[in-house]
TIRO-2110 file (N, C-alpha, C; in Angstrom, 1 decimal):
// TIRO-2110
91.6, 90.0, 93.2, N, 1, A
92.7, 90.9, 93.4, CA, 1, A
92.5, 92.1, 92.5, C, 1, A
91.9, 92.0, 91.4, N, 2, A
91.5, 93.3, 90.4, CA, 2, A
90.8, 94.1, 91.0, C, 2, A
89.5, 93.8, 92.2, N, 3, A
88.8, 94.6, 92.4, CA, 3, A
89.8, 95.7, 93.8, C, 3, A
90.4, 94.6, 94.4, N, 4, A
91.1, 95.3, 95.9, CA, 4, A
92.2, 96.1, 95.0, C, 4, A
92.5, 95.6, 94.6, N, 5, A
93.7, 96.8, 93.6, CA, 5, A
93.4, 98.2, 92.9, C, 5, A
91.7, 98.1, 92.5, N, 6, A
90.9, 99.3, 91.7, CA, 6, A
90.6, 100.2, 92.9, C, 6, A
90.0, 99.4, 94.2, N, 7, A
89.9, 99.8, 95.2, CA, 7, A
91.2, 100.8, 96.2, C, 7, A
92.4, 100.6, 96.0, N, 8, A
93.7, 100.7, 96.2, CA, 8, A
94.0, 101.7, 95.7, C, 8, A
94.3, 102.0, 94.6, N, 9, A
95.0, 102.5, 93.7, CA, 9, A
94.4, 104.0, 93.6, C, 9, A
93.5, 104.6, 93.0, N, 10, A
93.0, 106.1, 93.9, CA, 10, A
93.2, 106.3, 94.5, C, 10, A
92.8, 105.6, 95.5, N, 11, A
93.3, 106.0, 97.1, CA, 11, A
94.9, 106.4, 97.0, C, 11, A
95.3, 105.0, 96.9, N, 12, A
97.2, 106.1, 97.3, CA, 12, A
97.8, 106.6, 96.6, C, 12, A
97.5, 106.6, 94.8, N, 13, A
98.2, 107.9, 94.2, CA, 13, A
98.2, 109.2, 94.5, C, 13, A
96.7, 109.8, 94.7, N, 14, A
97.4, 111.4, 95.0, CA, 14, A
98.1, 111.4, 96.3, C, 14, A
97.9, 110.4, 97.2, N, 15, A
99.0, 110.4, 98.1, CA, 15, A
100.6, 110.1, 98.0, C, 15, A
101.1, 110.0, 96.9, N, 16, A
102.1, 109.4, 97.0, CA, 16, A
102.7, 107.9, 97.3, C, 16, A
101.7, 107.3, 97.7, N, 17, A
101.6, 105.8, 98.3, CA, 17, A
102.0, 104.9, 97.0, C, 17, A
103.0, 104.2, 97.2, N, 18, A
102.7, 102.9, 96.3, CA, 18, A
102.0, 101.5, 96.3, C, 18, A
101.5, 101.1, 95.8, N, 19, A
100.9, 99.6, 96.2, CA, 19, A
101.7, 98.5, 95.9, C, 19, A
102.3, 97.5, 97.0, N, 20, A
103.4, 96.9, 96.5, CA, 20, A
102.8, 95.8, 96.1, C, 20, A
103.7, 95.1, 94.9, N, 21, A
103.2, 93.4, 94.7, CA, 21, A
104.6, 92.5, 95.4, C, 21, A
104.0, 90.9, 95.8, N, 22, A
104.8, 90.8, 97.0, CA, 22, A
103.9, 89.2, 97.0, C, 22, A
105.4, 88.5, 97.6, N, 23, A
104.9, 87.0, 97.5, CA, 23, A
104.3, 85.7, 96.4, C, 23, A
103.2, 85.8, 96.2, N, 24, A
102.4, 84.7, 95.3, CA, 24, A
102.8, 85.5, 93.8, C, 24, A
102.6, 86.9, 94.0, N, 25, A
102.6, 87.7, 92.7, CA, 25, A
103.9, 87.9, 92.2, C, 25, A
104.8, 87.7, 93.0, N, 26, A
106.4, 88.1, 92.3, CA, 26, A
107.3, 86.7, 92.6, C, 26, A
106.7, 85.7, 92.9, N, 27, A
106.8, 84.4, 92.8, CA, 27, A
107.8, 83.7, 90.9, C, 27, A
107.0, 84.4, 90.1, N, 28, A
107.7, 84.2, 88.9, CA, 28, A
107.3, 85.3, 88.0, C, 28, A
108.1, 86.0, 86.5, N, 29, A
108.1, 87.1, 85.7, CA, 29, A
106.0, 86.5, 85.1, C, 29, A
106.0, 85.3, 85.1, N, 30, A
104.7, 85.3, 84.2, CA, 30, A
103.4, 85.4, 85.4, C, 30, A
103.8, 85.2, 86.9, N, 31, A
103.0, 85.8, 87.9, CA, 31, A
102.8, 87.2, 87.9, C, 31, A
103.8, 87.9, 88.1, N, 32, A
103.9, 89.1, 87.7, CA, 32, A
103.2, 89.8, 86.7, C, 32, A
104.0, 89.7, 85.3, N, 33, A
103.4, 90.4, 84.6, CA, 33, A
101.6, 90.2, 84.6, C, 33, A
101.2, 89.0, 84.8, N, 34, A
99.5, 88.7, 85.0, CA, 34, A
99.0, 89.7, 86.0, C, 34, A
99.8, 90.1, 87.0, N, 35, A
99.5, 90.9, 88.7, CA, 35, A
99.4, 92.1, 87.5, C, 35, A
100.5, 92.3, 87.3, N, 36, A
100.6, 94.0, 86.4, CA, 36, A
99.9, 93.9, 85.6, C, 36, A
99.2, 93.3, 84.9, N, 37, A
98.0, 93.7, 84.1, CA, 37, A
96.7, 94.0, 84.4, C, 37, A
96.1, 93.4, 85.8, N, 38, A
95.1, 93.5, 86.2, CA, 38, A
94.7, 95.5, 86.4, C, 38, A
95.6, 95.9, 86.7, N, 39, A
95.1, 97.4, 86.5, CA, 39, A
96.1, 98.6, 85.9, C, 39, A
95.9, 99.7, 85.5, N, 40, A
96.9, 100.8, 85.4, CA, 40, A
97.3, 101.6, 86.1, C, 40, A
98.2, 102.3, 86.1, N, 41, A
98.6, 103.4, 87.0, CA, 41, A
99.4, 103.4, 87.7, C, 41, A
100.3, 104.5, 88.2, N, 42, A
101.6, 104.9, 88.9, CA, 42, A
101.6, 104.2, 90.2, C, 42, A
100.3, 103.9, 90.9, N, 43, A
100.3, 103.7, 92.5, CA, 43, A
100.9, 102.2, 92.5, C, 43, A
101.0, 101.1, 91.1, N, 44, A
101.5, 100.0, 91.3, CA, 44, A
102.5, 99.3, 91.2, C, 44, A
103.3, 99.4, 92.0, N, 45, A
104.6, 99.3, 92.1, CA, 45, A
105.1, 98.0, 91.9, C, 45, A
106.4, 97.2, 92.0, N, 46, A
107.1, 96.1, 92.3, CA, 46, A
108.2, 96.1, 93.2, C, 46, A
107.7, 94.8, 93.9, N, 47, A
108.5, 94.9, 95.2, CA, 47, A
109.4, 93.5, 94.9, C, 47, A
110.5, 93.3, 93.8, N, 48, A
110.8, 92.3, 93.7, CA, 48, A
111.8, 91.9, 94.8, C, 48, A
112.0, 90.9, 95.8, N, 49, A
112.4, 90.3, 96.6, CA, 49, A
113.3, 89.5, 96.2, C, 49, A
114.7, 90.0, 96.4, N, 50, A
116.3, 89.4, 95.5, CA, 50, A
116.0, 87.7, 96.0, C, 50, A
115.9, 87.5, 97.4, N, 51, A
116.1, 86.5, 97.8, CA, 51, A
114.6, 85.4, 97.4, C, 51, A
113.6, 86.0, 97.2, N, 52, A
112.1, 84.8, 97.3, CA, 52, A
112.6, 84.7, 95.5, C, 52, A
113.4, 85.5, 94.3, N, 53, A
113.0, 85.5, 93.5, CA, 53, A
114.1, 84.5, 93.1, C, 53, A
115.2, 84.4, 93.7, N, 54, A
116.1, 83.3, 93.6, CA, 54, A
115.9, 82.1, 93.9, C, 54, A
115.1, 81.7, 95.2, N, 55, A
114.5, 80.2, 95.7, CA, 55, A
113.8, 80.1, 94.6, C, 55, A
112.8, 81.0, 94.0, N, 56, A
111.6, 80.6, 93.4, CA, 56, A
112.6, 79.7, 91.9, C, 56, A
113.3, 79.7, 91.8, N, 57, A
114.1, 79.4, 90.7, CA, 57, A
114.5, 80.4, 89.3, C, 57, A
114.3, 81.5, 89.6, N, 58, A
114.4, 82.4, 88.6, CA, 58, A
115.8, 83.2, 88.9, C, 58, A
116.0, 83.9, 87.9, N, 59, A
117.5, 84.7, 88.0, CA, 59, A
117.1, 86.4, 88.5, C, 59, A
117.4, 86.2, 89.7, N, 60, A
117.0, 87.9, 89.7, CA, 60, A
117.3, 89.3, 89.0, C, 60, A
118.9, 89.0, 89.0, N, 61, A
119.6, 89.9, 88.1, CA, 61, A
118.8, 90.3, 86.9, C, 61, A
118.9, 89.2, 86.3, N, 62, A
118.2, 89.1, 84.5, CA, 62, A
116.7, 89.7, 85.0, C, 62, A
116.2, 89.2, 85.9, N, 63, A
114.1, 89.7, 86.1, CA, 63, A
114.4, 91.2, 86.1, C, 63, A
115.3, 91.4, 87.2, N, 64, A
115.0, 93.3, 87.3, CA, 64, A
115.9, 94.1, 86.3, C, 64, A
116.3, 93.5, 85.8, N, 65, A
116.8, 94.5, 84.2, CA, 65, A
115.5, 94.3, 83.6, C, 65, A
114.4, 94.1, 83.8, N, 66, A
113.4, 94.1, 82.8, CA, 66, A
112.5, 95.0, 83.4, C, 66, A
112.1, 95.1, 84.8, N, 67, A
111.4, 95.7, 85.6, CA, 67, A
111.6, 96.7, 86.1, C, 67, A
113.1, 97.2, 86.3, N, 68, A
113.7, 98.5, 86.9, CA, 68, A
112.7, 99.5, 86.8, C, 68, A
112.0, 100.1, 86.0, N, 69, A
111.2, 100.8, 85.6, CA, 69, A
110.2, 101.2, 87.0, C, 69, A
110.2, 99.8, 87.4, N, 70, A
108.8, 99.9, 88.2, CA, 70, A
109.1, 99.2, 89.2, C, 70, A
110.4, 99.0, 89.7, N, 71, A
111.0, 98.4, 90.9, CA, 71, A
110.9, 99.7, 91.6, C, 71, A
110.3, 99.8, 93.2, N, 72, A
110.8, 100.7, 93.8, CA, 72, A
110.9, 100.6, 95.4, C, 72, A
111.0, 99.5, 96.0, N, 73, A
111.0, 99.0, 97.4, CA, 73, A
111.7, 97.8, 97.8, C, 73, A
112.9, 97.2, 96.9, N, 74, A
112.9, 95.7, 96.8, CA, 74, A
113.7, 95.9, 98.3, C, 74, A
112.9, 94.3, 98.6, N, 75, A
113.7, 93.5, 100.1, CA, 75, A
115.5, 93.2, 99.4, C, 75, A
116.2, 93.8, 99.9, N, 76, A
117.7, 93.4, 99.9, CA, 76, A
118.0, 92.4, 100.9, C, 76, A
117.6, 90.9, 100.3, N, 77, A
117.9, 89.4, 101.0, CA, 77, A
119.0, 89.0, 100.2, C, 77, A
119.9, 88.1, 100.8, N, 78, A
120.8, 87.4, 100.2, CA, 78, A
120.7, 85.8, 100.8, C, 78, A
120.9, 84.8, 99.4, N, 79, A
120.8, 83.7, 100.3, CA, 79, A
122.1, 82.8, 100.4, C, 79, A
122.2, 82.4, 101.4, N, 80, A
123.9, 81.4, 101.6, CA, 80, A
123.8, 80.4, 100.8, C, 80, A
125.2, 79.9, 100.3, N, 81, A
125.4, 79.6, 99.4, CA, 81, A
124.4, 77.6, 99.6, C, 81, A
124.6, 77.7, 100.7, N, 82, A
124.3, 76.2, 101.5, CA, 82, A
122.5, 76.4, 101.6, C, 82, A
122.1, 77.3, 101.8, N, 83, A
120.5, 77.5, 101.9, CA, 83, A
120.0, 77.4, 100.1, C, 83, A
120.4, 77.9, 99.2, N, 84, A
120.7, 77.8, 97.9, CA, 84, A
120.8, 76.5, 97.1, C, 84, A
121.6, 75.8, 97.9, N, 85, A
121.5, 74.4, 97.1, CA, 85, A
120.2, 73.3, 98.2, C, 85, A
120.1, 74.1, 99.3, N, 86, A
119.1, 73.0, 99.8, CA, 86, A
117.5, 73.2, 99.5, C, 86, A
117.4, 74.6, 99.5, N, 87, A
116.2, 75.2, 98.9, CA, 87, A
115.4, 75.7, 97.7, C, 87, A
116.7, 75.7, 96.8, N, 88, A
116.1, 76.7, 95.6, CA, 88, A
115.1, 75.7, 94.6, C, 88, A
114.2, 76.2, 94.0, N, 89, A
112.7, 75.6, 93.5, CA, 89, A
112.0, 75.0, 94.6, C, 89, A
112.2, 75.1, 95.3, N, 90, A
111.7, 74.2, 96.6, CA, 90, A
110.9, 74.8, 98.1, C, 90, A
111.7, 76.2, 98.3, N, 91, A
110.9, 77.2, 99.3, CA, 91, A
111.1, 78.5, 98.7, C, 91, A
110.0, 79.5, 99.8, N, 92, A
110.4, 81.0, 99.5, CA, 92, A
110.2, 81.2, 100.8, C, 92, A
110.9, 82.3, 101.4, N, 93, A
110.5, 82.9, 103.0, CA, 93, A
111.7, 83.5, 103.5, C, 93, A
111.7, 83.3, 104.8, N, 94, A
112.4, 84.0, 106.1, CA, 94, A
114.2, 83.2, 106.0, C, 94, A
114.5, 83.5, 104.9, N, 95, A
115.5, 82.3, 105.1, CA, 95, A
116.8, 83.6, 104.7, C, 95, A
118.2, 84.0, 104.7, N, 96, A
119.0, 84.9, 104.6, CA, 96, A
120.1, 85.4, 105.2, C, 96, A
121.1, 85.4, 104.6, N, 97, A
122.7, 86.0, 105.3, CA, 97, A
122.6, 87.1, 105.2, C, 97, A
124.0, 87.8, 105.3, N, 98, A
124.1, 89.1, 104.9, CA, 98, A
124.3, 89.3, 103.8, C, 98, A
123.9, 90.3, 103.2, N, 99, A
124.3, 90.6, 101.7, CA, 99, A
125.6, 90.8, 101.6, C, 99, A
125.6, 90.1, 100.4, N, 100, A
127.8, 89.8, 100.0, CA, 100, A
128.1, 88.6, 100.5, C, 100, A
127.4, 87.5, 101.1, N, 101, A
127.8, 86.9, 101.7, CA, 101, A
127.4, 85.1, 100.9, C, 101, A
126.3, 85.5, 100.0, N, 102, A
125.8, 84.3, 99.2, CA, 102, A
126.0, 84.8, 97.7, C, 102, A
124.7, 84.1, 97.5, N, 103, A
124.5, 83.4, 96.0, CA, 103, A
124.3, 84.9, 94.7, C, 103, A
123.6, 86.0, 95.8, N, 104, A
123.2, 87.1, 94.9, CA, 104, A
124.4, 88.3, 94.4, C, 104, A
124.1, 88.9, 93.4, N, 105, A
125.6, 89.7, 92.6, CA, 105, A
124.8, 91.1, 92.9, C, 105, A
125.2, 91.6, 94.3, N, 106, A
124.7, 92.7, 94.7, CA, 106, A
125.2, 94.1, 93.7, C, 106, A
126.7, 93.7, 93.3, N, 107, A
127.0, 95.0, 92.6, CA, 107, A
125.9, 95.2, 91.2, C, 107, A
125.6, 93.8, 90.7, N, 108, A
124.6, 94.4, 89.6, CA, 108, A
123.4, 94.8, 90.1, C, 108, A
123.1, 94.3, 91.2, N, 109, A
121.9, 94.6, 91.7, CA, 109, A
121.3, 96.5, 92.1, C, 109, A
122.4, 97.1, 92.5, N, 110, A
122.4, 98.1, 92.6, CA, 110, A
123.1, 99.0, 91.6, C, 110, A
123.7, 98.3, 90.9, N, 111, A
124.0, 99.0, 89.3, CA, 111, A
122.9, 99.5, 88.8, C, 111, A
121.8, 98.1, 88.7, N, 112, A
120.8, 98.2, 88.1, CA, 112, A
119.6, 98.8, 88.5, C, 112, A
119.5, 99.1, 90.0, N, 113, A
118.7, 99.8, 90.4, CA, 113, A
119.4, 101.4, 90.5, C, 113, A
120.4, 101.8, 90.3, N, 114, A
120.7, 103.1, 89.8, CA, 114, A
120.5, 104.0, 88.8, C, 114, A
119.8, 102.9, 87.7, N, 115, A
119.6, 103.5, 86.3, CA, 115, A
118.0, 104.0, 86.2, C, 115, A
117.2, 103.4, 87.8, N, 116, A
115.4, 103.8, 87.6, CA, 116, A
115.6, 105.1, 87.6, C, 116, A
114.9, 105.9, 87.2, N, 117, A
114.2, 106.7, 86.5, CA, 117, A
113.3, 107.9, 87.7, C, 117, A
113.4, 106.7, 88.9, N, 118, A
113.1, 107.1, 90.1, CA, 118, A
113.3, 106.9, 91.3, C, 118, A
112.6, 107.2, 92.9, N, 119, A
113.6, 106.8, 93.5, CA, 119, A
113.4, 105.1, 94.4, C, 119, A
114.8, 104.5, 94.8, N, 120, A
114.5, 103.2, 95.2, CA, 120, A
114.9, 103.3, 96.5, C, 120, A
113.9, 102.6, 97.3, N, 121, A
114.3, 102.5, 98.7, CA, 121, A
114.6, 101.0, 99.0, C, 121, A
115.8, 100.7, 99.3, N, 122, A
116.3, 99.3, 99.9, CA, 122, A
115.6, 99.3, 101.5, C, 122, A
115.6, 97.8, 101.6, N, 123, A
115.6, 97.7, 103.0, CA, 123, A
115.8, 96.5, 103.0, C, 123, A
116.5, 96.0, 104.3, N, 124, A
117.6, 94.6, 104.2, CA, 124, A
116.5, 93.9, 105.2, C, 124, A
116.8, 93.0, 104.9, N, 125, A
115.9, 91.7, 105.3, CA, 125, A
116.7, 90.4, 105.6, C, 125, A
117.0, 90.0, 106.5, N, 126, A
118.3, 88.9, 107.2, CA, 126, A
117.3, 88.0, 108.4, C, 126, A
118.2, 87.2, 108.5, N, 127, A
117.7, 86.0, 109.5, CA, 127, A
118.3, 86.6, 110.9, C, 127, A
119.0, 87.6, 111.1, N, 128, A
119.7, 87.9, 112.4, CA, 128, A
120.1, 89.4, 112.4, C, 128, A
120.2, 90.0, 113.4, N, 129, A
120.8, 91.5, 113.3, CA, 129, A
122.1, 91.4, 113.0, C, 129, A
122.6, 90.7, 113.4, N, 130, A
123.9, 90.8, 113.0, CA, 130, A
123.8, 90.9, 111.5, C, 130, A
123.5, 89.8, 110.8, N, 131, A
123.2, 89.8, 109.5, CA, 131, A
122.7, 91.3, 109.1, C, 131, A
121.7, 91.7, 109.7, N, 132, A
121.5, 92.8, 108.9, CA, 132, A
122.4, 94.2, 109.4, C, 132, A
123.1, 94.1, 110.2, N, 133, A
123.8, 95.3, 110.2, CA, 133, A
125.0, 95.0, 109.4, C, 133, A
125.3, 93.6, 109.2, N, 134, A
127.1, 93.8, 108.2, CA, 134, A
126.0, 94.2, 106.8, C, 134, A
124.8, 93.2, 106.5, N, 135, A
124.3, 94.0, 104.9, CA, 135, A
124.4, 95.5, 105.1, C, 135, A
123.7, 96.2, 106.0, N, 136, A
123.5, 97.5, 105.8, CA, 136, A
125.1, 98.6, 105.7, C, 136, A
126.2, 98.0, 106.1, N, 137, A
127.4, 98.2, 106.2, CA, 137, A
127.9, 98.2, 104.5, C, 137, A
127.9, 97.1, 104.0, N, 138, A
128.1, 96.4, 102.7, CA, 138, A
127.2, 97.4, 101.8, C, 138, A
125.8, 97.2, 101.5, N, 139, A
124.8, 97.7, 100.8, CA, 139, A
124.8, 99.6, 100.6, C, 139, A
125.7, 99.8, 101.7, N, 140, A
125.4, 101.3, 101.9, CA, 140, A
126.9, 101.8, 101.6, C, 140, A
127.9, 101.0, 101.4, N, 141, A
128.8, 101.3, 100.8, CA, 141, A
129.0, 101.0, 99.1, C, 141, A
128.3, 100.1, 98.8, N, 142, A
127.6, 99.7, 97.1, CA, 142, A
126.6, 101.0, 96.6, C, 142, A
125.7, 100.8, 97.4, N, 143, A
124.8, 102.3, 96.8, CA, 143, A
125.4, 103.6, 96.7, C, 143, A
126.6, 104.2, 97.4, N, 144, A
127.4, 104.7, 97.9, CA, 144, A
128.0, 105.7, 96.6, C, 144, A
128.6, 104.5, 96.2, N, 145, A
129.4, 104.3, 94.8, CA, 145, A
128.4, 104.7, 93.7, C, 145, A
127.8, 104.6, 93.6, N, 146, A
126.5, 104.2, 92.5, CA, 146, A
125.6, 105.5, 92.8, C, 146, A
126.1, 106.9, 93.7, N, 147, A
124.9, 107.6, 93.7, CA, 147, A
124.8, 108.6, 92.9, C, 147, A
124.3, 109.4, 92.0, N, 148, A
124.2, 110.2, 91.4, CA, 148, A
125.5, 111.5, 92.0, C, 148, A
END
């Protein structure tokens, strides 16, 4: 991974490009921070995933008050309250309601992504369109509130 990341990372900084970390890597804070150490520089971003970071058993809220810095693409997933108790420590994936509609505390969530330092692009991630057009309804009236 160090070498494809050294490989990466020139390349899409003077472009503006981020390199996202995602999956195995944001799986837990001590996966992570190991991913984030392997190299330096602006092009390496965190793509923490509200929903894989909640199955994985961790608190997302509490993870990205620590990461904000360097969050800048998270998947906006929410998981139902029933996928939650049948899944959590147990899967990560394609699994998701609408946001507002489960386990995750969207208003801190975008509280907290208000305070980066730079800019954050949501993008909603649901098991159904429906699903994702009430989040994008929900999510864009929360950001809304919260814009500079």
């Amino acid at each position: 991974m160090r070498y494809t990341l050294q490989e990466a990372a020139p390349v899409a900084e003077p472009r503006g490009i981020a390199v996202e970390t995602h999956g195995e890597y944001t799986a837990t804070p001590e996966r992570l921070d190991r991913h984030w150490g392997l190299i330096e520089g602006p092009a390496l971003t965190i793509h923490l995933d509200t929903g894989n970071s909640y199955l994985s058993g961790n608190d997302p809220h509490a993870w990205l008050e620590t990461i904000v810095g360097r969050a800048t693409h998270p998947p906006t997933k929410d998981i139902s309250h029933e996928e939650a108790a049948r899944y959590r420590a147990k899967f990560r994936g394609t699994l998701g309601c609408a946001c507002g509609e489960g386990v995750i505390a969207w208003e801190r969530i975008v509280s907290t992504l208000a305070t980066a330092d730079h800019d954050v692009v949501h993008f909603v991630e649901c098991a159904s369109l429906e699903a994702a057009t009430k989040s994008y309804a929900y999510l864009s009236e929360l950001i809304g509130a919260h814009a500079p």
